[in-house]
Backbone bond lengths (Angstrom), bond angles and torsions (degrees), N, CA, C in turn:
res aa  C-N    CA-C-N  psi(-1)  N-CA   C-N-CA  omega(-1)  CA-C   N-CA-C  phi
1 X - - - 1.469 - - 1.513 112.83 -
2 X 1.388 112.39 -14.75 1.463 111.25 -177.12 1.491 102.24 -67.72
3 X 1.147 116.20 -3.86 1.917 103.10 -169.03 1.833 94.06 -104.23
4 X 1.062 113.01 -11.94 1.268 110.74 -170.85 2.117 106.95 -77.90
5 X 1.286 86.57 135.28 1.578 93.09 -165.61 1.874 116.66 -117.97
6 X 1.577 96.29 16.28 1.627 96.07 -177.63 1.322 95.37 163.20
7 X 1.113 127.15 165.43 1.498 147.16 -138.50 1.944 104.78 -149.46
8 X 1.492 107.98 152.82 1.168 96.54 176.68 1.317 102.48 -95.17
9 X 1.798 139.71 -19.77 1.411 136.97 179.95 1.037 87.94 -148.40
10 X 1.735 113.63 -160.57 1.524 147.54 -159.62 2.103 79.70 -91.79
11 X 1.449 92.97 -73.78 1.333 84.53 -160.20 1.500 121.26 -68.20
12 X 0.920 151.71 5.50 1.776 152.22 144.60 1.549 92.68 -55.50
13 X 1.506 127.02 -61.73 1.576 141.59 172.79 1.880 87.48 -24.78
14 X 1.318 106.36 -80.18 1.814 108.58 -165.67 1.604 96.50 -48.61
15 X 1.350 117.36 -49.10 1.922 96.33 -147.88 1.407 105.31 -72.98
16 X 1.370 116.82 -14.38 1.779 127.31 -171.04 1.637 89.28 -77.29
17 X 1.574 114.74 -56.77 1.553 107.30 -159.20 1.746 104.44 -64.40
18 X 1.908 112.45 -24.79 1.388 111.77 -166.64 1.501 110.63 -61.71
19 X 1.388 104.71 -21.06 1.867 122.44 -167.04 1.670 87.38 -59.96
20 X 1.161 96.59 -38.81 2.184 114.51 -130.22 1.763 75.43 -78.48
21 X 1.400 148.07 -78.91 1.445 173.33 -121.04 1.399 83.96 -108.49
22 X 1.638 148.24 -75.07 1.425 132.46 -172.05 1.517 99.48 -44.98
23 X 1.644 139.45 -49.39 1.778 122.06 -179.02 1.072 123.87 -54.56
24 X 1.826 115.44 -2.70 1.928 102.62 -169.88 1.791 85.49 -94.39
25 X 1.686 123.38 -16.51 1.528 95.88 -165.88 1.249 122.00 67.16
26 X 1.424 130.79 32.16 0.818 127.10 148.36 1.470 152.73 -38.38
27 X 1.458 128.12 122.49 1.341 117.51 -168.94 1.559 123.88 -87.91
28 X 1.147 121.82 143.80 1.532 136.54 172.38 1.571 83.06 53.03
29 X 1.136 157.11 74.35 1.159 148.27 173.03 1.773 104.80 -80.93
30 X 2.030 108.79 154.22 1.037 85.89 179.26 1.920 74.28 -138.03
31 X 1.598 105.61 163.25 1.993 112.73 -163.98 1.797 80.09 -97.84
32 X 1.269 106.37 159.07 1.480 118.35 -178.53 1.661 96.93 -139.59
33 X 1.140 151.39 80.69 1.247 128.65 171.41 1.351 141.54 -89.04
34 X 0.974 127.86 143.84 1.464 115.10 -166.61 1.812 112.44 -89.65
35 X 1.246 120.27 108.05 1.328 133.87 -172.96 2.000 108.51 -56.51
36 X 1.270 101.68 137.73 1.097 148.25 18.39 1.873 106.87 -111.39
37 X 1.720 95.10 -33.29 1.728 74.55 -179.34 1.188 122.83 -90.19
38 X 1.459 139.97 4.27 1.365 152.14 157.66 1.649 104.48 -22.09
39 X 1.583 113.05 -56.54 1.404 129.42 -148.43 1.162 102.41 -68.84
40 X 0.977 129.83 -34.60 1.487 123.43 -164.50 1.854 98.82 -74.59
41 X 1.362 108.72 -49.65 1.807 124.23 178.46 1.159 100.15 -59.09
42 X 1.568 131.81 -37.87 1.217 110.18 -178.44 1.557 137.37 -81.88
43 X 1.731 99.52 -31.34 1.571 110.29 162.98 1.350 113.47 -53.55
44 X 1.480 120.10 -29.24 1.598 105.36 167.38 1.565 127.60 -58.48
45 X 1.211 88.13 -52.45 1.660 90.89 172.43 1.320 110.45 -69.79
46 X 1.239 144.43 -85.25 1.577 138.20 161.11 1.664 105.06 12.83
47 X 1.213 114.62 -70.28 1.702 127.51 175.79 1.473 98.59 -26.30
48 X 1.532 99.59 -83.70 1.679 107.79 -177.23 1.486 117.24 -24.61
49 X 1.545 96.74 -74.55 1.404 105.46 -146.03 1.678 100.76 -79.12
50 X 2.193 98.52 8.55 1.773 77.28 -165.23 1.490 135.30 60.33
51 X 0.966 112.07 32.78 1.413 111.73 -178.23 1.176 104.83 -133.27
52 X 1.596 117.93 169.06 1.300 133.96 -144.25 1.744 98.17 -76.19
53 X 1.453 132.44 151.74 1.535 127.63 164.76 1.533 106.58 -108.63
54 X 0.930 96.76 146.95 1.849 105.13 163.44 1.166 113.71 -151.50
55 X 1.484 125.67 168.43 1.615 119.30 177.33 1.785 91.99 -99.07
56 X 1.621 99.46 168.85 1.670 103.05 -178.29 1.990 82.08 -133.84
57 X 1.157 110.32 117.86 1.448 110.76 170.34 1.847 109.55 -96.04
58 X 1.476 102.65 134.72 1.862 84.44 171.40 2.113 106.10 -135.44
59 X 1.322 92.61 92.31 1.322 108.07 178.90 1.976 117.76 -45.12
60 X 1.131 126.65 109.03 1.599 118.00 163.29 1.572 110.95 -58.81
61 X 1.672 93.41 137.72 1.653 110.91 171.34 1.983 83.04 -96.87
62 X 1.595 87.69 138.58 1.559 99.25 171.63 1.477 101.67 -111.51
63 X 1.666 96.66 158.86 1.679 98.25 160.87 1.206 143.81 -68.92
64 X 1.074 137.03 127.62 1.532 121.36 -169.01 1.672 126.74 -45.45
65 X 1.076 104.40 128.45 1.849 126.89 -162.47 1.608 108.55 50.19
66 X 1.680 114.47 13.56 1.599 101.48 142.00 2.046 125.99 -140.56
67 X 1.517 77.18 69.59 1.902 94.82 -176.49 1.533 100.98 -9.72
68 X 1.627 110.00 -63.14 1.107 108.91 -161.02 1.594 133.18 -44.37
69 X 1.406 109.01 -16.44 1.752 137.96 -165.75 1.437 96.68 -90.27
70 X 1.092 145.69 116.38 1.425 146.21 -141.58 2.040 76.22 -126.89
71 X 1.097 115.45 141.54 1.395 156.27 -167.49 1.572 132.42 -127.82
72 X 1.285 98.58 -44.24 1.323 143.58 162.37 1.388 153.57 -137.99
73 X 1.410 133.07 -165.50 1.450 126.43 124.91 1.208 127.25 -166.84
74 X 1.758 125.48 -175.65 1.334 101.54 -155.55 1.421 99.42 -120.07
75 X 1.285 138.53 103.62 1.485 127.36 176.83 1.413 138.00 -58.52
76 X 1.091 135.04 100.69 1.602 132.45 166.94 1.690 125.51 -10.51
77 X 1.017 124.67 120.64 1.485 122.08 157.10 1.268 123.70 166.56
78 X 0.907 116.79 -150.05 1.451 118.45 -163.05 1.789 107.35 -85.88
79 X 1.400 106.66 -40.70 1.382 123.51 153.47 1.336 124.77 -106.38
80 X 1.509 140.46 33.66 1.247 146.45 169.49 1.206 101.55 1.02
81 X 1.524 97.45 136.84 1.694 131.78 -178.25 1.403 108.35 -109.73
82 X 1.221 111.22 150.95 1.496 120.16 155.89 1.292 112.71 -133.14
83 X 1.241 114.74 140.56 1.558 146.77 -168.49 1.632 119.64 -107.31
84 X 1.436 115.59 79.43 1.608 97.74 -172.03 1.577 107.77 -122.17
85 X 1.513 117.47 136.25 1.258 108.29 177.06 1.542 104.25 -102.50
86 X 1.504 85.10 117.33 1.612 115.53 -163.44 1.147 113.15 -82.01
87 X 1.337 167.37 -1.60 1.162 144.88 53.75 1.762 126.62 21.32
88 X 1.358 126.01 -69.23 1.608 101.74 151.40 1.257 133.45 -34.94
89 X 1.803 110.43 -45.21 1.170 133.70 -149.53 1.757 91.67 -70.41
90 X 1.755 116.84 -52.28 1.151 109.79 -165.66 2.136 107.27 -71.17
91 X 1.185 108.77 -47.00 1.343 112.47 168.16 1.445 118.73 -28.92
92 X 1.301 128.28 -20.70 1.575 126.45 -152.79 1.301 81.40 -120.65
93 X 1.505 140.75 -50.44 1.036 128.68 176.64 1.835 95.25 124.65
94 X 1.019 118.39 22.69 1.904 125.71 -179.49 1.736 108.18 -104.88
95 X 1.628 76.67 97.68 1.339 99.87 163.15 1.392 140.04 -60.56
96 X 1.187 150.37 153.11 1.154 115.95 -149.35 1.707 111.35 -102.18
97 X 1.712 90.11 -15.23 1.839 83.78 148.94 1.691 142.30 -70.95
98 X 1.664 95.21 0.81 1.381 106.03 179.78 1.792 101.39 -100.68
99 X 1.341 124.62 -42.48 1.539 115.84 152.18 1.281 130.51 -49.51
100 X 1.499 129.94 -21.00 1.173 136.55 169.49 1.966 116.20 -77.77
101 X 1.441 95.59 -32.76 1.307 121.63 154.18 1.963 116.22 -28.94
102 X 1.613 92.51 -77.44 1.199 109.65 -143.91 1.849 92.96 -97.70
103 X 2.025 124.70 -11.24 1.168 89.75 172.85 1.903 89.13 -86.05
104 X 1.079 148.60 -17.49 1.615 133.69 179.95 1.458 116.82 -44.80
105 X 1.524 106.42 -32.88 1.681 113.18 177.04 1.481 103.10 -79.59
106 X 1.431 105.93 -55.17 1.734 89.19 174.40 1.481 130.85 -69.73
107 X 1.173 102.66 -17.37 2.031 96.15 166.11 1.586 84.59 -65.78
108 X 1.081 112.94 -75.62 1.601 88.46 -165.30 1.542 139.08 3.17
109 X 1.240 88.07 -71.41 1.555 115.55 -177.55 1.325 120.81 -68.22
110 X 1.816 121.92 -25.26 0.770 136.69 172.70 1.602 102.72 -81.08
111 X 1.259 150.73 -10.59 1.205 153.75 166.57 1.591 97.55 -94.17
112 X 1.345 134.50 -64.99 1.514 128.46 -178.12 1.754 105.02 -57.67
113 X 1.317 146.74 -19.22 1.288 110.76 139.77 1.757 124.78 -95.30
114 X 1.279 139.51 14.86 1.070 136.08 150.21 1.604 115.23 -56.09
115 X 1.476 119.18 -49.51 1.295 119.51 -169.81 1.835 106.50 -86.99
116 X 1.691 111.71 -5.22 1.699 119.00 151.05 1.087 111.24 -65.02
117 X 1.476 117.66 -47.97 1.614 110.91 -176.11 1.085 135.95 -79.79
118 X 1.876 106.92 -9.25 1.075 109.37 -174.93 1.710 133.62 71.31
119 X 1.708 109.19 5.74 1.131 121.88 164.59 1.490 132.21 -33.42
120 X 1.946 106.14 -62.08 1.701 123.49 -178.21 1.568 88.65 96.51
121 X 1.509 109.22 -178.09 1.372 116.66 176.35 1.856 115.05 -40.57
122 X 1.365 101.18 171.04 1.631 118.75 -166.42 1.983 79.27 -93.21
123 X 1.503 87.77 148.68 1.848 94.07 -168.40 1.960 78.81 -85.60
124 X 1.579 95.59 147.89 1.201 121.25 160.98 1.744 125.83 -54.39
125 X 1.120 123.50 127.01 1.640 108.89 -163.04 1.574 102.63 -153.46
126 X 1.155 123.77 35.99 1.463 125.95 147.75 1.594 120.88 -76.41
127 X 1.017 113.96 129.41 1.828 106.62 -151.10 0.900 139.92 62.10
128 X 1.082 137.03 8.19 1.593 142.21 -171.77 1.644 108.34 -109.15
129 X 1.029 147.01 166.39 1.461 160.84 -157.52 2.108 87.27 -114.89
130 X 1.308 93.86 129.79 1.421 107.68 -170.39 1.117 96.06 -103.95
131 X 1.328 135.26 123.94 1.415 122.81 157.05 2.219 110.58 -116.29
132 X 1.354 111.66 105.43 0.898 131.55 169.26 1.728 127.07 -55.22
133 X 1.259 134.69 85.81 1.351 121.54 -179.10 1.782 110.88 -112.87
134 X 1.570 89.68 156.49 1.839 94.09 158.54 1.865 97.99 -168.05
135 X 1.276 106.48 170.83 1.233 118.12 -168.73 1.590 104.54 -67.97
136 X 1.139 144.23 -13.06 1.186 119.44 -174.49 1.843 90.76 169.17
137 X 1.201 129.24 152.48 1.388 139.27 168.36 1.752 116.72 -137.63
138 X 1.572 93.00 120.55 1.498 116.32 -174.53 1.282 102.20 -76.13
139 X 1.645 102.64 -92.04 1.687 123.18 -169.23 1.323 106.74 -59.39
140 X 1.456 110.37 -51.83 1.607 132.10 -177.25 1.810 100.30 86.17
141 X 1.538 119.24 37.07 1.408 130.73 -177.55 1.629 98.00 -88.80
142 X 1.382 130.90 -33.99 1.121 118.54 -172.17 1.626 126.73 -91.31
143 X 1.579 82.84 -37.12 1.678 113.27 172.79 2.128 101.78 -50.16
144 X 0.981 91.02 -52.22 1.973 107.43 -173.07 1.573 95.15 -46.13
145 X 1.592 90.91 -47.12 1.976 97.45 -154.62 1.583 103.11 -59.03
146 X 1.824 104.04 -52.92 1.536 107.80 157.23 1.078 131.52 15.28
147 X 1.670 98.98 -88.98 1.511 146.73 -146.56 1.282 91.32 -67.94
148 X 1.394 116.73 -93.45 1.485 129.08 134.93 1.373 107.24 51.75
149 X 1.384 105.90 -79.25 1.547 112.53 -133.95 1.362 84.45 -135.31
150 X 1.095 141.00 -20.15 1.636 119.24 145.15 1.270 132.13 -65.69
151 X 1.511 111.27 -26.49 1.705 107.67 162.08 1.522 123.00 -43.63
152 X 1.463 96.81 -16.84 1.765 101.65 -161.27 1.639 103.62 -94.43
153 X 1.568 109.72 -1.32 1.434 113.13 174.22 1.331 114.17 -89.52
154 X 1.159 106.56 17.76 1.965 115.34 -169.53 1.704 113.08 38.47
155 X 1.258 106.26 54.59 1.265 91.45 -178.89 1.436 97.82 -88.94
156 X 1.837 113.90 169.80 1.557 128.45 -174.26 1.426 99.06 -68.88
157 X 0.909 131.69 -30.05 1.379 127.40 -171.71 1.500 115.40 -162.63
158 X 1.445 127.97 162.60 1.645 124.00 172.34 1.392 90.71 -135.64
159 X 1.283 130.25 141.07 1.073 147.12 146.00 1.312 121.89 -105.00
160 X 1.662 126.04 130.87 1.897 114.03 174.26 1.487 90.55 -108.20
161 X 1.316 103.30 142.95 1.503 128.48 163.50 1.555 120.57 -120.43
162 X 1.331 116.19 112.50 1.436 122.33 -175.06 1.669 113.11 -136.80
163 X 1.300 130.29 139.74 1.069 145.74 -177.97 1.884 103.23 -62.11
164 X 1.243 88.07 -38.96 1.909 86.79 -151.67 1.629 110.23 -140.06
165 X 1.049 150.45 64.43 1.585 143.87 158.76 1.551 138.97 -81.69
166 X 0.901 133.16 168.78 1.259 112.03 -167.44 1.607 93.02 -115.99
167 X 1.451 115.35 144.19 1.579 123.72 -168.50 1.552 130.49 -35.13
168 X 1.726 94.38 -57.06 1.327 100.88 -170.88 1.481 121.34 -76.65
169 X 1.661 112.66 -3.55 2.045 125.07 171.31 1.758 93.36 -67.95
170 X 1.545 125.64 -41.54 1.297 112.06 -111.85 2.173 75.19 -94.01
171 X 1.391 120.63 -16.09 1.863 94.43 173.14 1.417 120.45 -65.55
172 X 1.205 125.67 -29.84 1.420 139.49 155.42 1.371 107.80 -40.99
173 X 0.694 144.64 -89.42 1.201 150.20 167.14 1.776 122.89 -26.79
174 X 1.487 106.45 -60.89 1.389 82.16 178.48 1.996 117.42 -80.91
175 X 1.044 97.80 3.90 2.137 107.29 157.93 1.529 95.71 -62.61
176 X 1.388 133.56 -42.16 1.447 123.21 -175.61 1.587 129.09 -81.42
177 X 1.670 97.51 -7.27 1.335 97.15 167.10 1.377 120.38 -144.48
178 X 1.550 134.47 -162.01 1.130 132.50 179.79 2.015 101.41 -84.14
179 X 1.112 93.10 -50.76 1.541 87.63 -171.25 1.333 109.91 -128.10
180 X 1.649 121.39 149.76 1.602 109.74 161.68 1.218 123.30 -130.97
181 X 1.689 123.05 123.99 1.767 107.30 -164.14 2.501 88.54 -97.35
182 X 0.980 64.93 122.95 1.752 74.36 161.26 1.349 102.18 -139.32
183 X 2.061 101.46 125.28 1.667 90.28 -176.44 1.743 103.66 -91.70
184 X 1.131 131.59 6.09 1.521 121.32 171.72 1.743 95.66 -175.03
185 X 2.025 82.54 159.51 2.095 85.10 -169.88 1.762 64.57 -133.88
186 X 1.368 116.56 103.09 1.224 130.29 150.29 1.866 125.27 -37.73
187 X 0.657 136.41 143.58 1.580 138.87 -156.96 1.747 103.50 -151.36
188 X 1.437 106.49 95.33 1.468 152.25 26.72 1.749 89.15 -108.44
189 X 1.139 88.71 140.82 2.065 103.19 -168.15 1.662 109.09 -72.51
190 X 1.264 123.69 -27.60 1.301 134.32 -155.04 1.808 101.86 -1.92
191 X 1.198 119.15 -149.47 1.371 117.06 -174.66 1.379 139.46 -45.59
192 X 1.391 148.94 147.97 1.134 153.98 -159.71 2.176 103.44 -76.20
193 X 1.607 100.42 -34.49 0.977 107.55 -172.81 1.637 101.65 -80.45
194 X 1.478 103.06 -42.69 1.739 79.03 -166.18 1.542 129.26 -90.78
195 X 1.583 102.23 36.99 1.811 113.25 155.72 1.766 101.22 -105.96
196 X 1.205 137.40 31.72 1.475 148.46 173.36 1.769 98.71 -114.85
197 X 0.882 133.55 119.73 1.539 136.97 148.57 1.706 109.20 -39.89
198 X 1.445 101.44 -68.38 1.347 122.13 -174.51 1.695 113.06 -104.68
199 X 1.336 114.80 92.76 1.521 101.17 177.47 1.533 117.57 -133.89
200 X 1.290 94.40 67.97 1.733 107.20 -168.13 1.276 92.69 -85.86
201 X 1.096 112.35 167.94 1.685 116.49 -152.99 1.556 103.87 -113.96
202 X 1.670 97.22 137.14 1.606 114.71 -158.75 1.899 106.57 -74.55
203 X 1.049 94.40 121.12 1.416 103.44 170.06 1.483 139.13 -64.39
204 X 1.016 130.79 160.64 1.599 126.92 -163.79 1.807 97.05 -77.25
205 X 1.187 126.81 -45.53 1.445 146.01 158.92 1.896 109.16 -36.50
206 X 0.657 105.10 -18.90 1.586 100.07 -165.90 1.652 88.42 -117.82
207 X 1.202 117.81 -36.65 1.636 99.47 179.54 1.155 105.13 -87.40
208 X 1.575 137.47 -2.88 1.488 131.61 170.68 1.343 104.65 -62.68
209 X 1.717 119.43 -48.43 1.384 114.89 -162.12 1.232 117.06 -105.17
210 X 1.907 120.91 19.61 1.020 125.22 -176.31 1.535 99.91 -109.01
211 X 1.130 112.22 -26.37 1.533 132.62 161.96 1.810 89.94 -48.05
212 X 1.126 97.88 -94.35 1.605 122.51 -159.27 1.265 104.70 -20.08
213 X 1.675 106.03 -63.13 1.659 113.70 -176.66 1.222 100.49 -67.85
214 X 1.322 160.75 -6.48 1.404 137.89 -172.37 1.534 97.09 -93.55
215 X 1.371 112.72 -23.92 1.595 96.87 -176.94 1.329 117.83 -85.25
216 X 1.876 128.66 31.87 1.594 119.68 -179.78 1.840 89.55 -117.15
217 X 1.383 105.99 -11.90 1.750 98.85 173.00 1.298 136.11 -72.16
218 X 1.328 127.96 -42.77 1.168 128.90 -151.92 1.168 112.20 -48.38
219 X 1.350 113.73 161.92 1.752 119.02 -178.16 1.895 97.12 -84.68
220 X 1.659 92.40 154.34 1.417 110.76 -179.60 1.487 105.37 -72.77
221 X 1.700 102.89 140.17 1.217 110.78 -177.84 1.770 136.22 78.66
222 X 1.662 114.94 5.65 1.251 160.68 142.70 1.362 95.98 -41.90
223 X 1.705 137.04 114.51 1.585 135.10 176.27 1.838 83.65 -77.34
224 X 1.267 132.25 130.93 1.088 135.40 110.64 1.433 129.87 -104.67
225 X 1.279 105.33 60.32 1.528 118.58 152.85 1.545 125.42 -62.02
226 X 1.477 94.06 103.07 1.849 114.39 177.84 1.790 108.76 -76.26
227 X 1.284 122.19 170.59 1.061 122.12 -173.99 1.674 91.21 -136.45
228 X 1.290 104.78 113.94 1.628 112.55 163.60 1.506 118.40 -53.02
């Protein structure tokens, strides 16, 4: 797969990476995907390994009067993390009652699309084998934030699984976790989209029922213990 340099969709993307993630044997594994195009890559793997899917959302903290300047961010889960580089944080002038501010708006939001997707609670993941996916990583700014702030859920392990990155993101990255499957770092990398044939952009509709159907598979005896 290392020679392979682009994909015809998301899902050929999942069943190649499911090959790549079914050889580590992973235990009690649980799929984390990153919404919106994650989902499609991740129900592939999920399929395989049978294991549980969920989405992992990771909201940016912006700087004050310029959102756009990311500061931070806020990670999804069962115990949501926040990620701030505190040093930016003091430079911009974000106090930490104004970060306390801005992750309350983003849980928000991070609950107003959970109850779009129809997920239910964030799956429980202290001990469990993390497996991290999304369709492809550019900057690798969100993927980091992830990493980040799921370490802080003590899970047994994190693994990232990605179809497509470009070389020089991916040592950063694997310092943030235990393992990283990338099946090719294309050379010259330019966009995430243009190693996809087809990469029209995944709809809120398609991750409702890709969600839905992943939860009648899992193998028997798999802890998916949720936390109310």
């Amino acid at each position: 797969m290392r020679g392979r340099t682009s994909f015809a969709d998301r899902e050929e993307a999942g069943q190649y990476l499911a090959r790549a993630v079914e050889a580590l044997n992973l235990d009690n594994p649980v799929i984390l995907a990153l919404p919106r195009g994650g989902v499609p890559v991740g129900f592939e793997v999920a399929k395989v390994l049978g294991a549980p899917l969920d989405i992992l959302m990771v909201r940016k903290i912006g700087a004050p009067g310029h959102e756009e300047y990311g500061i931070g961010a806020l990670v999804d889960g069962a115990s949501p993390q926040v990620v701030v580089d505190e040093a930016m944080a003091r430079m911009v002038g974000a106090s930490s009652e104004y970060i306390d501010r801005q992750v309350e708006r983003e849980l928000a939001e991070i609950e107003r699309r959970r109850v779009l997707y129809r997920t239910g609670p964030p799956i429980a993941l202290e001990g469990r084998t993390v497996v991290i996916v999304d369709d492809g990583i550019a900057t690798g700014g969100t993927v980091r934030a992830a990493l980040q702030g799921l370490a802080k859920a003590r899970p047994a392990r994190i693994v990232l699984a990605i179809p497509l990155a470009p070389r020089d993101v991916l040592p950063d990255l694997e310092a943030l976790c235990d393992r990283v499957v990338c099946l090719a770092s294309p050379e010259p990398f330019h966009a995430v989209g243009m190693h996809y044939r087809d990469f029209r952009q995944t709809e809120d509709a398609e991750v409702i029922r890709l969600l839905a159907e992943a939860r009648g598979w899992t193998k028997p005896g798999l802890d998916e213990t949720r936390v109310s």
